[in-house]
N, C-alpha and C positions, 0 to 999 in steps of 0.2 A: 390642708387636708382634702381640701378640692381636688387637687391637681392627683393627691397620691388616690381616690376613687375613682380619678378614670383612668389613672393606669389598671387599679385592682379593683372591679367594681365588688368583689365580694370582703373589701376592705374592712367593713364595722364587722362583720361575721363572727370577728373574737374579738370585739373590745367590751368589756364588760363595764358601766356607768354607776354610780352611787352616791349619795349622799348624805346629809342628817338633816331632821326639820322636827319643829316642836308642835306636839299634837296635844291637844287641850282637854280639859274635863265637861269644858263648854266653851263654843265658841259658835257665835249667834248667825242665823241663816243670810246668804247675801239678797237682795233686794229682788233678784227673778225669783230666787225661792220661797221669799216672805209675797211677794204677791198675791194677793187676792181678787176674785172677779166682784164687779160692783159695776151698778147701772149709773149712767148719768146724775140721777137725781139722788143718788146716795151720798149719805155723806161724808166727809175726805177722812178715813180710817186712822186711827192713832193708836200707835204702838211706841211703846217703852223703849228707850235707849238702851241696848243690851255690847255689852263687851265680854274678851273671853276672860277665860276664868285664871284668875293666876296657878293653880292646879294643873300642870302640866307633867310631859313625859316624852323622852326624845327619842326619834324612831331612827334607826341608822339604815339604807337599803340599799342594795347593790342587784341589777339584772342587765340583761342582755335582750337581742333582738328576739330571742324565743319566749323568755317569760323572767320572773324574780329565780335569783338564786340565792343570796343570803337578805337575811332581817336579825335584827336585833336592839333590845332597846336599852337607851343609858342606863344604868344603877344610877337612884337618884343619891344627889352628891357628888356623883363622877362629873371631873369637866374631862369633855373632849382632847386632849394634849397628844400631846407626840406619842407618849408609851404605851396612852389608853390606845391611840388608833392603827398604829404598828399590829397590838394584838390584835383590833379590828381584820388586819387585814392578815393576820394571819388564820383568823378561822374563815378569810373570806377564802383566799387560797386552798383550804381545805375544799370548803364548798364546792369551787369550780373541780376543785380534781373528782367530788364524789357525784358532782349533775352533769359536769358538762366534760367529759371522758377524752371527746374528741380534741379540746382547747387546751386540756390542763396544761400542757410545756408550749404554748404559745397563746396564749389571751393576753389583753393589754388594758388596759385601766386609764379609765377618765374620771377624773375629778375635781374641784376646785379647787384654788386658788389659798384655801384656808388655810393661816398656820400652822396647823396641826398635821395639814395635808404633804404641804410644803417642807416640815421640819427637816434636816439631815438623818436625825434615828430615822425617818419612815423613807427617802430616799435612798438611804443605804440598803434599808431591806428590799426594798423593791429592786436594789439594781442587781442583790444575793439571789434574789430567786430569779432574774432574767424575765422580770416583769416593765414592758414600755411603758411610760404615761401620753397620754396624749395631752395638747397643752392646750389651755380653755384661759377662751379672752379674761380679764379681769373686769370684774362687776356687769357681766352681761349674764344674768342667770334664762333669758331665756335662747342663750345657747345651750343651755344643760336641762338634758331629759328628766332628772328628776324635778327641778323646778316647773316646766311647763308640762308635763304630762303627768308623769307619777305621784307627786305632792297635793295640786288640784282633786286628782281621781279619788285617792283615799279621804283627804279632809273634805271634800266635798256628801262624803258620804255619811260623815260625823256634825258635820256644822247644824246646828237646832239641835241639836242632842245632848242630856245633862248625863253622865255617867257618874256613880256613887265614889267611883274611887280609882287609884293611876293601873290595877289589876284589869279592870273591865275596861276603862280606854286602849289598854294595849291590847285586851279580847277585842276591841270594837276593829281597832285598826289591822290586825291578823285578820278577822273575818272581810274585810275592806279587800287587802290586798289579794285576795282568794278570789274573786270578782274582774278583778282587773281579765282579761283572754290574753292569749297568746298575738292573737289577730290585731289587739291596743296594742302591746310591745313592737310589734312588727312595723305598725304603723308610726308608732311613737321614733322610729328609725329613721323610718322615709323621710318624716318631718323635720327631722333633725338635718338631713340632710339639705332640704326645702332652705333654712335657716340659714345654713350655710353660704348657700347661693345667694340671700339675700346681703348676707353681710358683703360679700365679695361686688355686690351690685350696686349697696351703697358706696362702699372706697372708689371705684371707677365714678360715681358722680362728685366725686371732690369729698362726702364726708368724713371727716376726721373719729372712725368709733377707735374705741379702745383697744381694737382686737388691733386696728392698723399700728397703733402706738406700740404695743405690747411689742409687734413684731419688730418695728426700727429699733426697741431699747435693746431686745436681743441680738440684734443685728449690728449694733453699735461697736464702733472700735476703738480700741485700749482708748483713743482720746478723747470720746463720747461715752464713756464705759459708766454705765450705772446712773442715766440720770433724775433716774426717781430718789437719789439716796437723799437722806437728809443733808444739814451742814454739819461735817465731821471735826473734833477735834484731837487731836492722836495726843497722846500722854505716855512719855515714857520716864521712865526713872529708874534707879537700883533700887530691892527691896530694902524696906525700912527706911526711904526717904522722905516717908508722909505723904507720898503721890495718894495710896488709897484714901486716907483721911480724909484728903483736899477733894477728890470727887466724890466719897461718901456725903459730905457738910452739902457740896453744891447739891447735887442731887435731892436733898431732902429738902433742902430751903427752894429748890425752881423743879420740884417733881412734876409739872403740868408742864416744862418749858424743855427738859433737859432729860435725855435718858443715857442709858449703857451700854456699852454692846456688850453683850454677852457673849463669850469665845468659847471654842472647844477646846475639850482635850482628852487627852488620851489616859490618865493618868487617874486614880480613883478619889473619888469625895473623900475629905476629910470630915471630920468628925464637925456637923451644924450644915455641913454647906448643901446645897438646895438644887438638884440638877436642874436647868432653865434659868436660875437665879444668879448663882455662883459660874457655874459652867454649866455648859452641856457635855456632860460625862459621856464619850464614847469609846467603843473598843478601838486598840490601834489599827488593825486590818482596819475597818471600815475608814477612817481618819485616811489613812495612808492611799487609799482608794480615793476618796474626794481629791486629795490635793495633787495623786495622780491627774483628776481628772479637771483641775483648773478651777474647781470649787472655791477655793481659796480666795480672797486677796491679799492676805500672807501668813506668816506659818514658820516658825521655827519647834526645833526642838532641844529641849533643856532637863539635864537629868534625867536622863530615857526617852520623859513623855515629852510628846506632840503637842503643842498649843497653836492657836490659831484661830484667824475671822472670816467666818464662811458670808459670801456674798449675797445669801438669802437672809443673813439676818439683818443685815443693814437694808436691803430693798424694801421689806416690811415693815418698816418705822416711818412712820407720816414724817414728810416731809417738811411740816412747819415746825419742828422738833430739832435740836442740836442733838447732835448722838458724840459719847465720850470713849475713846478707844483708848482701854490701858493696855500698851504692848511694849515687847523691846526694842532694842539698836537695828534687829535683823526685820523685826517689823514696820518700823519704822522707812529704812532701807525700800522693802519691797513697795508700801504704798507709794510711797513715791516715782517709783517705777510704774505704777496705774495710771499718772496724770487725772485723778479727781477733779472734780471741781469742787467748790469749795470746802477747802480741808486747810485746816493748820494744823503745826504741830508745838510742843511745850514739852520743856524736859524739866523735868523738880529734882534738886540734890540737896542731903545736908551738906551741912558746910566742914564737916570732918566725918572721914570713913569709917573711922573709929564710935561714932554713935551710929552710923549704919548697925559695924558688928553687935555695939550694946542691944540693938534693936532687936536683932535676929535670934540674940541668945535668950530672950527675955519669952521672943514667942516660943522658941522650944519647937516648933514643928518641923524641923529638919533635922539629920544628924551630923555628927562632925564635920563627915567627907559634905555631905551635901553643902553645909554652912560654908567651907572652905573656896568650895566651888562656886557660891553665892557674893563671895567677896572679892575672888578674882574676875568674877564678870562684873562686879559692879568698878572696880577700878577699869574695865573696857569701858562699860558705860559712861563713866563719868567723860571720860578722853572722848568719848563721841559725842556727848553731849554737848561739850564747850568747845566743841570745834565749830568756826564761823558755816555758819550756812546750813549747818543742819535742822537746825530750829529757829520758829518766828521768836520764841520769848521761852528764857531761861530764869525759873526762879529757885534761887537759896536760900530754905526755908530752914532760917536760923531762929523765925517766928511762927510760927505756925497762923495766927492772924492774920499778920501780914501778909506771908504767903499765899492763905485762901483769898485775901482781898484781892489781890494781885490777878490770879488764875481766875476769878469772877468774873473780871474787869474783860480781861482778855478773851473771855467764852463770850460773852457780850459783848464783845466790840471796842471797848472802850479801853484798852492796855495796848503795849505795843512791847518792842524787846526790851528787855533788863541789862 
């Protein structure tokens, strides 16, 4: 970002900044404020241990080098997620078209790091309206203006303050941000750029910060690719083979050890399932855009829709964590062609095709042609399944116990091939 300011020194001119931070009903003075004057021979002042109030209220802000352009605050109840903050950003959009006339078809956007920030719903919109993100170190919040300048200016102007109720904290913090000049934001620019310079100061003396990390993991090629990910283990099988069962059971019995990835697709929720939970439910245009754009690290499509594991979601999952990927033959296929590190793979089948179909009919969520089609791929599947070398460990779950013990064993370390 250095290098692109001195090519364009009027470079932040349209990047507009923002974030969320929780502002309290009370939240007690810091130690210059509580200060009090006293003479030598006074005695040592005692005050009350005070913390904030769990009574809070979340303040979302977005400005630029000239002053705030939008604010808004959570509805309490509301969490931050992909859908809430997509709309975030679509009344921020508005905003910049109605304040800022001159930016509106080229302003660019900085923000963190946060899930919400990061999701695919809110990257696909941004890349629909021809909005850049600029890319901000991980866990360095005082790279970002709203934490070191904007966040301090307003809670500082609330901290010793008890307000009645979350109505007049959000009056407190509106009248807060009306305060801030033109002259703070401008500066709050330069500083940022100050910042800059120093990170760039520390990496030349040998320090290892995050921003330098950040940059080699992106930087990294197909054989280095992703080394924040957890330890993956890829699951495939024909529907109706008990593969969900067997990672439904692990998952609930190692939920603090062991998660899921969650895929996209294209294709609409059925009836219970939970967008983020089940999938993340997206339009195909947008889908088809991502895996244009290398989004992916694979992706096939089955009965119309697009399925698929976007490589944001696995960077996101801590790393001391196993993450379980349910995909098919063709996903299966393309990971392999990443070179991971540590990744296995496991393929589960019954032991007759024919309780596949009983399986299939029992759930009733498909129709005829579909089921048909369900059956002809899983006789592919099967034939790729049991061919040597495609999988560390094949199991035929002609038990369903047995089975789950088996695939246990093997997430754990402790199984090997069948």
């Amino acid at each position: 970002m250095l290098n692109e300011l001195e090519n364009n020194p009027d470079f932040l001119d349209n990047v507009v900044t923002g974030d969320e931070s929780w502002t309290f009903q009370y939240d007690p003075e810091t130690k210059a404020q509580s200060s009090e004057w006293h003479t030598p021979a006074s005695p040592r002042p005692k005050k009350a241990r005070m913390s904030k109030s769990p009574v809070k209220t979340m303040l979302i802000v977005f400005f630029d080098k000239q002053g705030l352009i939008h604010k808004e605050f959570v509805p309490q109840g509301k969490t931050v997620n992909a859908e809430f903050y997509k709309e975030v950003l679509r009344r921020l959009h508005k905003a910049v078209k109605r304040k800022r006339q001159d930016l509106a078809q080229r302003w660019r956007l900085h923000h963190d790091n946060a899930p919400a920030h990061t999701a695919f719903l809110v990257t696909s919109y941004l890349t629909r309206i021809g909005v850049e993100v600029l890319p901000q170190p991980p866990y360095s919040p005082d790279m970002r203006p709203p934490d070191f300048f904007l966040f301090p200016k307003v809670k500082g102007c609330l901290k010793g303050h008890r307000f009645d109720d979350i109505p007049n904290i959000q009056r407190a913090v509106t009248k807060a941000l009306t305060w801030i000049t033109p002259t703070d934001y401008s500066g709050a620019y330069e500083a940022w750029k100050t910042r800059w310079q120093r990170c760039v100061d520390a990496q030349s003396e040998g320090n290892n910060n995050m921003w330098c990390l950040d940059q080699r993991v992106r930087n990294a090629g197909p054989g280095d690719e992703q080394r924040s990910m957890p330890a993956l283990v890829v699951v495939c099988g024909p529907s109706g083979s008990g593969k969900s069962t067997i990672i439904r059971r692990l998952l609930e019995e190692y939920k603090d050890q062991v998660v899921l990835s969650v895929s996209h697709t294209s294709r609409s929720p059925r009836p219970g399932e939970v967008h983020g939970k089940d999938y993340f439910f997206v339009s195909r245009t947008e889908m088809k855009a991502a895996i244009e754009g290398q989004e992916f690290l694979e992706h096939t499509e089955y009965c119309g829709n697009l399925y698929g594991t976007h490589r944001q979601t696995l960077e996101k999952i801590p790393q001391h964590l196993t993450c379980v990927l349910d995909v098919d033959q063709a996903g299966v296929r393309q990971l392999k062609q990443c070179h991971l590190r540590n990744i296995r793979f496991v393929f589960i089948q019954l032991p007759d095709i024919r309780q596949q179909e009983a399986y299939l009919r029992k759930r009733g969520t498909e129709t005829e042609e579909q089921l048909q089609k369900r059956l002809a791929q899983a006789h592919e599947e099967i034939n790729f399944g049991t061919t040597p070398g495609n999988f560390d460990l094949i199991i035929i779950n002609d038990n369903l116990e047995k089975a789950y013990t088996q695939f246990k064993h093997f997430v754990f370390g402790t199984g090997g091939n069948s």
